[in-house]
N, C-alpha and C positions, 0 to 999 in steps of 0.2 A: 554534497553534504547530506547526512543521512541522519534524521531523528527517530530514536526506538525508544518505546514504551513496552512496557508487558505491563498482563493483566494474568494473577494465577490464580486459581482456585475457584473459578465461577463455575459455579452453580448447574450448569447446563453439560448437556451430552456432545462431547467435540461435533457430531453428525451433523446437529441441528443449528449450530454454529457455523460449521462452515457452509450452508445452505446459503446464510446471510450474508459472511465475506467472502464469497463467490461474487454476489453482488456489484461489492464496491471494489476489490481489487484492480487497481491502473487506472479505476478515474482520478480527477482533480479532488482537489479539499470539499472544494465546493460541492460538487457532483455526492460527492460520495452522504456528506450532509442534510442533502436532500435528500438521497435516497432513504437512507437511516431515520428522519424523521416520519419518514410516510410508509415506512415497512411496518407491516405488524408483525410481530414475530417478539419473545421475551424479549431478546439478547441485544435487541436495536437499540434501546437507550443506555447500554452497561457498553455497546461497540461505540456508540455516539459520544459517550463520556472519554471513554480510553482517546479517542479522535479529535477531541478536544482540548484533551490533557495535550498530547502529542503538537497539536496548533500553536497551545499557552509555551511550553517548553521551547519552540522554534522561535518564538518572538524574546521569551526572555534570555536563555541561554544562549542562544544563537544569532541574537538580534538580524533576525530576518523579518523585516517591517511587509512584505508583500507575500501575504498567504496565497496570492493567486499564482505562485511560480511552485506550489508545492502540489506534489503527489503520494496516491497510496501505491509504493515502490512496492512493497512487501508486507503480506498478513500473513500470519500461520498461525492455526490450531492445532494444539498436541493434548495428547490426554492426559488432566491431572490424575490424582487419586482417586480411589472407590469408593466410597462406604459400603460395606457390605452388611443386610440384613436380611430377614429370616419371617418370612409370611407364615403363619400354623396355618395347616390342613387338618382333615379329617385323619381319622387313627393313627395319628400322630406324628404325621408326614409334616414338613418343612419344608417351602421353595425358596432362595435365593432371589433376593431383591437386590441390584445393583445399582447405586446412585452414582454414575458418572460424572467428572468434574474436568474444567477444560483450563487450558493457559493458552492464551493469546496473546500475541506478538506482531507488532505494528511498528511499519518502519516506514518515514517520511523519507522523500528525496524532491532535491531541485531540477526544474527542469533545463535539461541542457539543451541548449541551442547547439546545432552541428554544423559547422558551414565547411561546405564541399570543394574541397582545394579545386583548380584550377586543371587544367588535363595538362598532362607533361607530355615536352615536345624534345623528343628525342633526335628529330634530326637538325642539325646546324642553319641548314638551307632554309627551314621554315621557320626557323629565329630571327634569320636575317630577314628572312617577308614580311615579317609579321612589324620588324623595328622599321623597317622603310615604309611598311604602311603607315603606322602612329607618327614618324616625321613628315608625313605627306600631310596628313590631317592636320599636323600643328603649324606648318607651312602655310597652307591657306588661308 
């Protein structure tokens, strides 16, 4: 099961963003909350927030009562819109201010347990050994 939240129009330059969900990307809930509390960096309590929401959403929507089977499955940063502005210079020159803006996208997943089928036994001969073994055992 998969929980996604987005976050658009924040404030920060996608760069400096994904510096930070590099971080938490494939830890646990938990993991990742910790990390987020103790980074310095803008963006750790607007990611902490969004991480939270996503936690609050899983319990209600999902009623999934045990945060500790969840992970950060998938982050991604992409680039919002610009603001573009205009610094004056001397004789009458203008440079190009660009204010960079991010959307970020956080996707929860459960952890799945995988259990590894059994080896398959292809020949007849070693089915029969293997059944007369197990009636030996119960024999005893």
């Amino acid at each position: 099961m998969e929980i996604k939240v987005k976050l658009s129009n924040f404030r920060t330059s996608p760069r400096k963003v994904r510096q930070l969900i590099d971080l938490i990307r494939g830890k646990t809930v938990s993991q990742a909350q910790s990390i987020l509390l103790f980074t310095v960096n803008k963006s750790s309590p607007v990611i902490l927030k969004l991480l939270n929401s996503a936690i609050a959403s899983a319990k209600n929507d999902f009623h999934i009562a045990d945060e500790s089977n969840l992970f950060v499955s998938k982050i991604v940063v992409d680039e919002g819109p610009k603001l573009k502005r205009w610094h004056p210079m001397s004789r009458g020159r203008a440079y190009p201010i660009i204010k960079r803006s991010s959307h970020i996208e956080l996707t929860l997943s459960d952890k799945v347990v995988v259990v590894k089928p059994e080896a398959k036994i292809e020949n007849k001969t070693e089915v029969k050994q293997i059944v007369k073994k197990k009636l030996v055992k119960k024999t005893k």
